[in-house]
C-alpha positions in Angstrom: 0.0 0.0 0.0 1.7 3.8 -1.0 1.6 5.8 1.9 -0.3 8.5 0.1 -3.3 6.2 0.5 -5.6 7.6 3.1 -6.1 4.8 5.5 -9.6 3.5 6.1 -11.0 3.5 9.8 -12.7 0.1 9.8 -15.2 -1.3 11.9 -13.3 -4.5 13.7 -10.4 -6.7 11.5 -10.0 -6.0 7.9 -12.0 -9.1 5.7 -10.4 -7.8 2.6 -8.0 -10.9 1.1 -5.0 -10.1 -1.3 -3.7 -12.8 -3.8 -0.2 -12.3 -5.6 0.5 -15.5 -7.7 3.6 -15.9 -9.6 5.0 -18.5 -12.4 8.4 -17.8 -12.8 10.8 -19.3 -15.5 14.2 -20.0 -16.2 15.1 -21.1 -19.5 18.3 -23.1 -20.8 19.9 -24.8 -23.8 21.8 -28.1 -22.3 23.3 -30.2 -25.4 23.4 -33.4 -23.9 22.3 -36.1 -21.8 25.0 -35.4 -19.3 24.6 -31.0 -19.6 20.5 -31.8 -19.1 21.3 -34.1 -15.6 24.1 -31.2 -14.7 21.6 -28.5 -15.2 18.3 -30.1 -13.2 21.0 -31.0 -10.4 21.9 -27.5 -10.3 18.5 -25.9 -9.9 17.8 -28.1 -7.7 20.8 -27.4 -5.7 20.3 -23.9 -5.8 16.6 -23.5 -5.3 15.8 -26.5 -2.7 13.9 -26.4 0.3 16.1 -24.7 2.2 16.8 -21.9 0.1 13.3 -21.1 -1.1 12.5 -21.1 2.6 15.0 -18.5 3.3 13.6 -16.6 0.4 9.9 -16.9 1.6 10.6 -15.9 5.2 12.4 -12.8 3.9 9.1 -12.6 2.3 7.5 -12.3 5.4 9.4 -10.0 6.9 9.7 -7.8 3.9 5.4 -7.6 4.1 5.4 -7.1 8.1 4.3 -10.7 8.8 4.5 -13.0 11.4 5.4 -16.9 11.1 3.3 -19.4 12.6 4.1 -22.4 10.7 6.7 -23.9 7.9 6.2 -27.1 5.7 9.2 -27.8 3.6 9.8 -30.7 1.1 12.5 -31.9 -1.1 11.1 -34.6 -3.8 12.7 -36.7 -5.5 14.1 -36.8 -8.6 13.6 -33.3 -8.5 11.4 -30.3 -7.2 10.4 -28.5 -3.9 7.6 -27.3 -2.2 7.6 -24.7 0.9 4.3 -23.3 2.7 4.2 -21.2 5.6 1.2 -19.6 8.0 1.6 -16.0 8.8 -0.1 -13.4 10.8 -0.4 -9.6 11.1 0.4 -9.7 14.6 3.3 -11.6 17.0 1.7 -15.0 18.8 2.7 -16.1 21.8 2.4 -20.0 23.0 1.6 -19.1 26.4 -1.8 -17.4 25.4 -3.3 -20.5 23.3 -4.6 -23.9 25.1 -2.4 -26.4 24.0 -5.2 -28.5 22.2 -5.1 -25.1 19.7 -1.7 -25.8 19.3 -1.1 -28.8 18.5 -4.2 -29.5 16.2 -6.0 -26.0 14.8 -3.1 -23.4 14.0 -4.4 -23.2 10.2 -8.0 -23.2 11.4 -8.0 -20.6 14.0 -4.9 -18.2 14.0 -3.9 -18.0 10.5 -4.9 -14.9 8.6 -2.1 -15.4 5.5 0.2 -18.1 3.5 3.0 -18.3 1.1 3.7 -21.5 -1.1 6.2 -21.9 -3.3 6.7 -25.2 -5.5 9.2 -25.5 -8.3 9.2 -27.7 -11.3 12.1 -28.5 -13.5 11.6 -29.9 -17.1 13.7 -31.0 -19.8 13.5 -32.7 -23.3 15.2 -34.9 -24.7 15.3 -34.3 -28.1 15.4 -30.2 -28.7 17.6 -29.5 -25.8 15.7 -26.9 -23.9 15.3 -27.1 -20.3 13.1 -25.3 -18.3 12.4 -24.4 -14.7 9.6 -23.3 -13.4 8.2 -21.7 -9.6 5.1 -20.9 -8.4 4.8 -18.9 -5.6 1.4 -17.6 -4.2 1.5 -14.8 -1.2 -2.4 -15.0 0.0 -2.7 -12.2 2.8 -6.0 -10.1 4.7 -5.5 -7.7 7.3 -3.2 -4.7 6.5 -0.6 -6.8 5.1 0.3 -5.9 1.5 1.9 -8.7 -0.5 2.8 -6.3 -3.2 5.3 -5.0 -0.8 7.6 -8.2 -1.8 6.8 -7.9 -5.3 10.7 -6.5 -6.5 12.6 -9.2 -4.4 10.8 -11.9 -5.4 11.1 -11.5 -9.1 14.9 -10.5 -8.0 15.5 -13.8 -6.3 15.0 -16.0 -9.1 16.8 -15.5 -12.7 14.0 -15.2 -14.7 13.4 -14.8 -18.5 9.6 -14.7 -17.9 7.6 -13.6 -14.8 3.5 -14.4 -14.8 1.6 -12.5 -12.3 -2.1 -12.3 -10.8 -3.2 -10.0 -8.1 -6.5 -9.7 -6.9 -8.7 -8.3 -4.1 -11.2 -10.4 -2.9 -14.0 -10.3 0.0 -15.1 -6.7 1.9 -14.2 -5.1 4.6 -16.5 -2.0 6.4 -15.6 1.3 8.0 -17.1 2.8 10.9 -20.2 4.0 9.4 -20.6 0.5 8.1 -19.8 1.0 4.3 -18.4 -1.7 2.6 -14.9 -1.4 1.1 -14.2 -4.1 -2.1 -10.5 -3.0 -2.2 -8.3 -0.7 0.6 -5.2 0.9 -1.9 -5.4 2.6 -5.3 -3.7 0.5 -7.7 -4.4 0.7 -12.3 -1.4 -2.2 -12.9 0.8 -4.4 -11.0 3.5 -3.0 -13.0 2.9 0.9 -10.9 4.9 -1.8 -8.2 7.7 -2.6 -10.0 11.2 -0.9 -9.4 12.4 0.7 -12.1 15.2 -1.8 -13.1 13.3 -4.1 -13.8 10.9 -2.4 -15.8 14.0 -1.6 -18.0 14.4 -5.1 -18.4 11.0 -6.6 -19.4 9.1 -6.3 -21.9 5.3 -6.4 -20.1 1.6 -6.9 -20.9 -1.4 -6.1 -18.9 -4.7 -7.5 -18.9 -6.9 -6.2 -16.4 -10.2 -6.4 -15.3 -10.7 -3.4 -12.9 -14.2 -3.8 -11.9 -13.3 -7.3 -10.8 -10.2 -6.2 -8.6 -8.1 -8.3 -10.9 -4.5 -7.6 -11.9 -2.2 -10.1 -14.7 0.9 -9.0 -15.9 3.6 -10.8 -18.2 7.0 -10.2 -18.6 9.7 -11.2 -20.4 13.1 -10.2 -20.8 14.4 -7.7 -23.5 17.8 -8.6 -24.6 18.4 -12.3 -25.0 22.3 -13.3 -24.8 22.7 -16.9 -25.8 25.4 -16.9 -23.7 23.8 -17.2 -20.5 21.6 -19.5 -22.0 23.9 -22.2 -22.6 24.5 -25.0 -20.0 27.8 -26.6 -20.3 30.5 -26.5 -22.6 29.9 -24.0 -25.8 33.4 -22.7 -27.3 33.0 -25.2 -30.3 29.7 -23.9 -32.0 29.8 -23.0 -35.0 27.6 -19.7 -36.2 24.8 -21.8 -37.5 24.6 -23.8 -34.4 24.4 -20.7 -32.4 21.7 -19.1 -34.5 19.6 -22.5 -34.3 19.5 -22.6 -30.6 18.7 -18.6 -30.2 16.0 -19.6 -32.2 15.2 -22.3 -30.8 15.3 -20.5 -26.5 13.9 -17.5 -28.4 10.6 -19.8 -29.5 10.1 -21.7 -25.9 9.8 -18.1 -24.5 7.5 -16.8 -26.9 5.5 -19.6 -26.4 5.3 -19.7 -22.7 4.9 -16.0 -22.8 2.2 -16.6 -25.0 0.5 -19.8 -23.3 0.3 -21.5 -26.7 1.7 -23.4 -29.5 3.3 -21.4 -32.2 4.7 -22.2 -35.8 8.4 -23.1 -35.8 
């Protein structure tokens, strides 16, 4: 929420829900058998449970949040998933009957969660690999998940951010008015540092009488170097311009969310 937005004066806890949902994806060119195992042990190294739940609880404190709860899983061959309970406000377990504790956190405290599951692909037979999180930060209260937005999409190295927000529910004010959303906002992208906006390329499709916010990104400048998992100093020009073609068409058609001609 910008602090120039005048803040309501509700009548009891604030009802209104706010949903920021993220797919997130890396892209790669690995040239064989052995490059495509090096590059889904590497993701997986580098964005397993333990790291993504560093990343989310940074998220919490980034959005004012409280941690009740963490659920962390490493799968195998590959992937992890992380969801934590938060709450606007500090919890102590010396006010809650220990029957609360042990069995109806979720149920009874919980006002807000963050997940986070990731999904590494590859195929055998163009050579792309792909990586993909999704992240969802589900909050009510005061708490503004759009106030994580730029370290999210700066944690991960990614060639194409998808993202939802929407306002969901009511809230009233004193006087018993009803409030459908508590902060000004026309785009997600009025959110975004201005690095990043240099760049993405981004497209909106709103719906403002619903409360709902999608934007896509993807990145500007594509340099086939960093696209390229293991070993490259022997391709040849042709070979180069093949896969840029080929890394340049798996983002335009996730960007897309279609097939295209080749």
């Amino acid at each position: 929420m910008k602090k120039s937005d005048k803040k309501l004066k509700l009548h009891g806890f604030n009802n209104l829900t706010k949903t920021l949902s993220f797919n997130i994806y890396d892209i790669c060119y690995a040239r064989t058998d052995a490059h495509r195992q090096e590059y889904i042990e590497y993701i997986d190294e580098a964005y397993n449970a333990e790291r993504l739940t560093n990343i989310l609880t940074e998220v919490s404190n980034i959005i004012g949040a409280n941690l009740l709860n963490v659920a962390r899983q490493d799968y195998e061959p590959q992937g992890a998933s992380v969801t934590m309970l938060i709450c606007e406000e500090p919890i102590s377990e010396e006010d809650l009957p220990r029957e609360v504790l042990k069995d109806s956190v979720v149920g009874h405290l919980d006002k807000s969660h963050i997940t986070v599951h990731t999904y590494p692909e590859s195929h055998p037979d163009q050579g792309i690999s792909t990586f993909r999180a999704d992240i969802d930060v589900s909050t009510c209260g005061v708490i503004s998940p759009l106030k994580a937005l730029n370290y999210l999409i700066s944690s991960f190295e990614s060639d194409i951010v998808i993202m939802d927000y929407r306002v969901r529910g009511f809230t009233r004010n004193i006087r018993g008015r009803k409030h459908f959303i508590d902060h000004k906002i026309n785009s997600i992208q009025d959110f975004l540092a201005r690095d990043i906006v240099d760049r993405y390329d981004m497209v909106d499709v709103n719906v403002h009488q619903e409360y709902m916010y999608h934007t896509k990104m993807r990145l500007k400048n594509l340099d086939l170097d960093t696209y390229l998992f293991g070993e490259a100093e022997d391709l040849t020009k042709k070979e180069g311009r093949n896969i840029r073609k080929r890394v340049q068409h798996e983002i335009e058609e996730i960007f897309y969310g279609r097939n295209l001609p080749k």
